[in-house]
C-alpha positions as CSV (number, residue, x, y, z in Angstrom):
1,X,0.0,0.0,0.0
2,X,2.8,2.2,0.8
3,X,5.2,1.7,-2.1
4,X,2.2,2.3,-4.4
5,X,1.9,6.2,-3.4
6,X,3.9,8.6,-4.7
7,X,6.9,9.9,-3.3
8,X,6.4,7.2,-0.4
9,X,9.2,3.9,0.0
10,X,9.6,1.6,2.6
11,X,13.0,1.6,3.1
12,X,12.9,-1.9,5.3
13,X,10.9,-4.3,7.8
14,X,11.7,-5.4,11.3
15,X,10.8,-8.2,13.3
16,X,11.4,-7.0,16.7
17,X,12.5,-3.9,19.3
18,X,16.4,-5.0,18.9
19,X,16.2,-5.3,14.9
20,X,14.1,-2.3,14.3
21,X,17.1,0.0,16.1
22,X,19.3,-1.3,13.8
23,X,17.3,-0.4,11.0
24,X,16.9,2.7,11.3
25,X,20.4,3.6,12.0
26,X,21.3,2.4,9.0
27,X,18.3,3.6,6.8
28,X,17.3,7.0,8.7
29,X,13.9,7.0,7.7
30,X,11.3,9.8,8.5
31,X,8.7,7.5,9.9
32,X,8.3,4.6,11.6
33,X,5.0,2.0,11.4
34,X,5.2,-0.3,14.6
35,X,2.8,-2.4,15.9
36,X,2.1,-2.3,19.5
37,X,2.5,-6.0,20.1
38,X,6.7,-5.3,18.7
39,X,8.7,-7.9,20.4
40,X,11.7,-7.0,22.5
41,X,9.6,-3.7,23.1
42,X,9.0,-3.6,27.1
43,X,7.2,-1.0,28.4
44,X,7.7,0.8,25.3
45,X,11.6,0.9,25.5
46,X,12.3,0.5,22.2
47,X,10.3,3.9,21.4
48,X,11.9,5.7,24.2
49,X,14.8,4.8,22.1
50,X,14.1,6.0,18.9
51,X,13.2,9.5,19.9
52,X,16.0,9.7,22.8
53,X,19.0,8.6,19.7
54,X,17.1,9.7,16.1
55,X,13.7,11.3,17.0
56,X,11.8,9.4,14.1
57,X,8.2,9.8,14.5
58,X,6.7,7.1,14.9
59,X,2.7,5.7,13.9
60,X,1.3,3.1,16.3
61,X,-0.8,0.3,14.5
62,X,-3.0,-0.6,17.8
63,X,-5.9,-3.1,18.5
64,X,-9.2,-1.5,20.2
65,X,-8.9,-3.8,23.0
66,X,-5.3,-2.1,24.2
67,X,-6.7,1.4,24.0
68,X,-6.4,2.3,28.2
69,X,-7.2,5.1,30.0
70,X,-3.7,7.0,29.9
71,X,-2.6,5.1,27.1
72,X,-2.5,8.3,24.8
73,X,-0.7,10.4,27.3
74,X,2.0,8.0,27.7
75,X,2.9,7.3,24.2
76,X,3.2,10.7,23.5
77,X,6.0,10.6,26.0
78,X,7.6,8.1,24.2
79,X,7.4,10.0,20.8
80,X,4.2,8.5,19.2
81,X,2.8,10.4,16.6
82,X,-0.1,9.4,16.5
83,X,-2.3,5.7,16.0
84,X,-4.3,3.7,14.3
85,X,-7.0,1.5,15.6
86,X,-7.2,-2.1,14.0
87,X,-10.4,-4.6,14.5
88,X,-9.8,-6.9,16.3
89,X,-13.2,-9.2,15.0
90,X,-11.0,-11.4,12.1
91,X,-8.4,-13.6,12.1
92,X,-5.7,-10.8,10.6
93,X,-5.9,-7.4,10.4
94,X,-8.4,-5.8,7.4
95,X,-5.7,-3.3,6.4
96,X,-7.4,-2.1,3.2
97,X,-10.3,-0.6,5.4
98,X,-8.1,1.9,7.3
99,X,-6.4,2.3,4.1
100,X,-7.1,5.9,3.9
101,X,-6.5,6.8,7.5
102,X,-2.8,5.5,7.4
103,X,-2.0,7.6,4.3
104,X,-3.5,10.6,5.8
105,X,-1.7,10.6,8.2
106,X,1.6,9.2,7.0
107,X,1.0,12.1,4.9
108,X,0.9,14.4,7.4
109,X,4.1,13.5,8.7
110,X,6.0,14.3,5.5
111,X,4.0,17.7,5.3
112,X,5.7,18.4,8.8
113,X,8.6,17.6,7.5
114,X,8.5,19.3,4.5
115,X,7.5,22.1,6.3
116,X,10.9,22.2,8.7
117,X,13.3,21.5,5.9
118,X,12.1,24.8,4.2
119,X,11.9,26.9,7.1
120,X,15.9,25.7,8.3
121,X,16.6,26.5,4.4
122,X,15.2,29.4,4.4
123,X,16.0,31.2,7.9
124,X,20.0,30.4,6.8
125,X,19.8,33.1,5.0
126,X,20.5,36.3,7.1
127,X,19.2,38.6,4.3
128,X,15.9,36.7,4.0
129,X,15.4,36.6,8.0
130,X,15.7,40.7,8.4
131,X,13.3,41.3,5.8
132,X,10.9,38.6,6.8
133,X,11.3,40.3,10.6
134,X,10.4,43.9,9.1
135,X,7.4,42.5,7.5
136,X,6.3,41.1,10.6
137,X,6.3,43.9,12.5
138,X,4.5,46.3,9.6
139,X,2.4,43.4,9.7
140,X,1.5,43.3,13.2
141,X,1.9,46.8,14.5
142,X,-1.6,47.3,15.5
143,X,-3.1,43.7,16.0
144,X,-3.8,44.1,19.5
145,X,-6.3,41.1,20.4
146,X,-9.7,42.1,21.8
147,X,-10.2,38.5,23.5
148,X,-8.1,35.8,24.7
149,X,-9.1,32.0,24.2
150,X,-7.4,29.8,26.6
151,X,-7.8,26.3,25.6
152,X,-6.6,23.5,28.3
153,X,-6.5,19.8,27.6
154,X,-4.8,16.0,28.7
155,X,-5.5,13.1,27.5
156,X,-6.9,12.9,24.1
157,X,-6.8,16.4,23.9
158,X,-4.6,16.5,20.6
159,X,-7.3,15.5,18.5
160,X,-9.8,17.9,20.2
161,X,-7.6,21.2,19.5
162,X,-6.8,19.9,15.8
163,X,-10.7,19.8,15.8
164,X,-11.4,22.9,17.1
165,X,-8.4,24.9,15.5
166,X,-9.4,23.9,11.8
167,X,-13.2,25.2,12.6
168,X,-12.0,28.9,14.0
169,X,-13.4,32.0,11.9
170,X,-10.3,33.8,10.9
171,X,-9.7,37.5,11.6
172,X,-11.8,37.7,14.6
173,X,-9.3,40.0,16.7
174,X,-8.6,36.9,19.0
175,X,-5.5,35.2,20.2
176,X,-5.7,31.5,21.2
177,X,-3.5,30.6,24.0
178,X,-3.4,26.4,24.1
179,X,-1.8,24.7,27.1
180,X,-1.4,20.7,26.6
181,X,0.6,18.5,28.5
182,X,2.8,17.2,26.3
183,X,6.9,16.6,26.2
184,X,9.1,19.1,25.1
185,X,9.7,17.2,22.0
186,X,6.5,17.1,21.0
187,X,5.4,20.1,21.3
188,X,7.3,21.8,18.1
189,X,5.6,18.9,15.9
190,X,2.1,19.1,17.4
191,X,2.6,23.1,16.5
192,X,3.8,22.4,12.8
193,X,0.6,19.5,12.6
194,X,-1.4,22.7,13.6
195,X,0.0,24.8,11.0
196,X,-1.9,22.4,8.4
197,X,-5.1,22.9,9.5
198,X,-6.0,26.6,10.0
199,X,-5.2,29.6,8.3
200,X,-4.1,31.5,12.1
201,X,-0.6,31.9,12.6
202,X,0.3,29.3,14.7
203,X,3.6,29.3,16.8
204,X,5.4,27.8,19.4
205,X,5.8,30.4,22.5
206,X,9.1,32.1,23.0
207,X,9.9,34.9,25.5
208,X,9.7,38.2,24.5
209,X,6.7,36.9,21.5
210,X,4.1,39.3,20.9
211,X,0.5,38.3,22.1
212,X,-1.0,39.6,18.2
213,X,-4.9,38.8,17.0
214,X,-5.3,36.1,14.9
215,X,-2.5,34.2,16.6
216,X,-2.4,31.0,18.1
217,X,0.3,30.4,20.6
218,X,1.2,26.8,21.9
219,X,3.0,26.1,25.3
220,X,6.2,24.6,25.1
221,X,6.3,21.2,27.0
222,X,8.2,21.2,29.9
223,X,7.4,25.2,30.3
224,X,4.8,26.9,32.0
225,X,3.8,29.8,30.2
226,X,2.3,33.1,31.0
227,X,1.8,36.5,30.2
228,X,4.1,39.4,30.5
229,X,3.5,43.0,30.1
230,X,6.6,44.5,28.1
231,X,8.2,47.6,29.3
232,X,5.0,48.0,31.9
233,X,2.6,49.1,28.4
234,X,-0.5,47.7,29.0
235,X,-1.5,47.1,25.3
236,X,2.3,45.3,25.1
237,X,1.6,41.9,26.5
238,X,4.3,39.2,25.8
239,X,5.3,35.6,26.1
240,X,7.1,34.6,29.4
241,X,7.8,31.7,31.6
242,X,6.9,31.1,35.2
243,X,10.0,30.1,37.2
244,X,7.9,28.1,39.7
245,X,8.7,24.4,39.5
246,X,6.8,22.4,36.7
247,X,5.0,19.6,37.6
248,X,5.6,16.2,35.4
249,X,2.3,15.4,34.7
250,X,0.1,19.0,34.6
251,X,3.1,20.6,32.4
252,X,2.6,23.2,30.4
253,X,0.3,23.9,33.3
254,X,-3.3,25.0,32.3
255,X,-3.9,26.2,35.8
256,X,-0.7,28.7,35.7
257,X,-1.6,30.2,32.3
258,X,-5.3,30.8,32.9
259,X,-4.6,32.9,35.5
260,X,-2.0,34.6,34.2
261,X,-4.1,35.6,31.2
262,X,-7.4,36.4,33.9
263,X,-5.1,39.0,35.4
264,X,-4.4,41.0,32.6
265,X,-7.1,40.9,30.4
266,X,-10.4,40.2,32.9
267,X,-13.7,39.8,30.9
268,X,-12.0,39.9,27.5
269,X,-10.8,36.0,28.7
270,X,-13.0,32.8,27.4
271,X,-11.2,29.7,29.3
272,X,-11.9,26.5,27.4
273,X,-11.3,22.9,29.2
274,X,-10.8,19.8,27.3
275,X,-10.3,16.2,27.9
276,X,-7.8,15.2,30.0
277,X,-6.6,13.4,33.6
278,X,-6.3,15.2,37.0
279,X,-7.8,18.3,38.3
280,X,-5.6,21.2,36.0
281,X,-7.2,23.6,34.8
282,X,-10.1,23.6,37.5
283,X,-8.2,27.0,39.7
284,X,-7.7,28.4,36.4
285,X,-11.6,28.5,35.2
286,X,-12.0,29.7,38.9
287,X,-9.6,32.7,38.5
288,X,-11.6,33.5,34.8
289,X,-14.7,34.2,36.6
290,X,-13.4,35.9,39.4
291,X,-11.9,38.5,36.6
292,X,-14.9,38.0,35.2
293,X,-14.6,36.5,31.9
294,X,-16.0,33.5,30.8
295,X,-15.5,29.0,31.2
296,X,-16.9,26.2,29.1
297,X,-16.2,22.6,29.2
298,X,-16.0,19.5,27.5
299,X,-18.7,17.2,28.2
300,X,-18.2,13.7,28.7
301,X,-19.9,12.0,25.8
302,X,-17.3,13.5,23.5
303,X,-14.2,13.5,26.3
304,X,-11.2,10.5,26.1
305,X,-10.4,11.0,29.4
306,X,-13.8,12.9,31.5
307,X,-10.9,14.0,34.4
308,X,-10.0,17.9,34.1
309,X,-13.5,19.4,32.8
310,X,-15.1,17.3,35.8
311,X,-13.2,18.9,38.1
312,X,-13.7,22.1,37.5
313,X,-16.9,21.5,36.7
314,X,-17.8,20.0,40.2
315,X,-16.3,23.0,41.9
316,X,-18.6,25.1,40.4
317,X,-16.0,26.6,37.7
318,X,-17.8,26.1,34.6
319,X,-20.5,28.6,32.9
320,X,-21.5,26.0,30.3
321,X,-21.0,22.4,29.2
322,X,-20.7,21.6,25.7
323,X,-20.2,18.6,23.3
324,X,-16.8,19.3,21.4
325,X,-18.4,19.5,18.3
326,X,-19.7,23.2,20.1
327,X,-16.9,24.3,20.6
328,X,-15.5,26.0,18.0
329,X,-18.8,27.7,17.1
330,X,-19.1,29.3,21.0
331,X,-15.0,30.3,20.5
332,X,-15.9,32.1,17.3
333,X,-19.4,34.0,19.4
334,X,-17.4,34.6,21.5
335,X,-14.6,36.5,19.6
336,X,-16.8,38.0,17.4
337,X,-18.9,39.9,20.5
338,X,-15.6,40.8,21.9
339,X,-14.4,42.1,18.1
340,X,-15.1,45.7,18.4
């Protein structure tokens, strides 16, 4: 199936954990098909492996039946991609029926890519990176948001921001503000993945980046991010970095961001939160209102993991629940009332 697209070749086939190492140091390939029942593969070592010595994305072939609560979570840690879900009601595996979902998203891996080996290429070049900088800032000189979206999600949340993202109304005077706890390496692909699916500017967050409309600005993993206000303007808000510890598990921290953004924008704030484990995110819906802007949350019909939204939810933290399907339409109402 794969050697029949174009520009696609599998390079080689392993049988196990030990042989598939060896294969890709000699090969280098840009992605890796395993199966989740790979031999020689103990609690995932072999893919703690591959992203530790070549960081080679790598697509998870996986049986309903082994689909567990913080399943998702921990392969991301491990530098999964992403999966796909085989039947597990025949004898072998139908391949030909999720046919179209592995190339989609094999695709999307070489799009990301892609993607990187242009921008290295092009920011090389020190005459193309002034100019590019002095359009920016023509570009952006008076795009000061009028609301801020602050999405929060775990567990499964991936999907649910790709869903989201690709359904927000462009040039609604909004920046997005997404905290997901993700590892630090994943983080930069999930961002270029993004990138793909709306026509927002999406970007990593750096210190000293502009908070701009029509922006949306990912948490680095491993970093808690906030808000800073830049040379004490109040129109001047910028990307910074809490020096309080980070916590392994609720890192970026939804909690930390939320209220950072409450405190300097108030009403203008729209706190969103997603699927996800724990109780993050719950203190940061509560410092929303206080300011008061306003919360929604993922319902559990259409959560992965019905952990962060119930929090805050139960503490009282939450204006409305929603199916994700709403979401993106109450994000653009929202926007949109806030746009003049």
């Amino acid at each position: 199936m794969l050697n029949a697209e174009v520009n696609l070749e599998v390079q080689d086939t392993a049988e196990n954990g030990d042989d598939l190492l060896r294969k890709i140091k000699a090969h280098q390939p840009d992605l890796v098909i395993a199966d989740y029942d790979l031999p020689k593969n103990s609690r995932m070592i072999c893919f703690r492996r591959i992203q530790l010595e070549y960081k080679t994305p790598i697509l998870l072939l996986i049986s309903r039946d082994h689909v567990a609560g913080d399943f998702i979570f921990q392969a991301m840690k491990v530098g999964i991609y992403d999966y796909v879900k085989i039947g597990t009601h025949t004898m072998l595996p139908q391949f030909r029926k999720i046919q179209d979902e592995i190339m989609l998203k094999v695709r999307s891996v070489m799009e990301i890519k892609n993607f990187q080996n242009r921008l290295a290429a092009e920011t090389l070049s020190p005459r193309y990176r002034g100019q590019s900088e002095l359009l920016a800032v023509r570009e952006e000189s008076d795009k000061i948001p009028r609301s801020y979206i602050v999405i929060g999600a775990s567990t499964g949340g991936t999907k649910a921001i790709e869903y989201i993202l690709s359904r927000i109304k462009p040039d609604l005077n909004t920046v997005i503000l997404v905290a997901l706890h993700l590892p630090g390496r994943f983080t930069s692909i999930f961002t270029s993945r993004l990138k793909t699916l709306t026509s927002l500017k999406v970007i990593e967050g750096k210190v000293g980046v502009r908070v701009m409309a029509d922006k949306v600005i990912v948490a680095p993993g491993g970093k808690n991010m906030v808000l800073t206000r830049h040379m004490g303007l109040r129109s001047d808000l910028r990307i910074g970095f809490s020096e309080e510890l980070a916590d392994e598990f609720d890192c970026p921290s939804v909690d930390v961001l939320m209220e950072s953004v409450a405190a300097f924008v108030g009403e203008c704030t729209l706190g969103v939160i997603l699927t996800g484990m724990g109780k993050d995110g719950t203190k940061g819906a509560q410092a929303i209102l206080n300011k008061g802007g306003d919360t929604i949350a993922q319902d559990e019909a259409s959560s992965v993991i019905y952990g962060m939204a119930k929090s805050a939810i139960e503490k009282g933290n939450i204006k409305k629940i929603i199916s994700l399907t709403q979401i993106p339409d109450y994000i653009n109402r929202f926007a949109e009332y806030h746009r003049i």
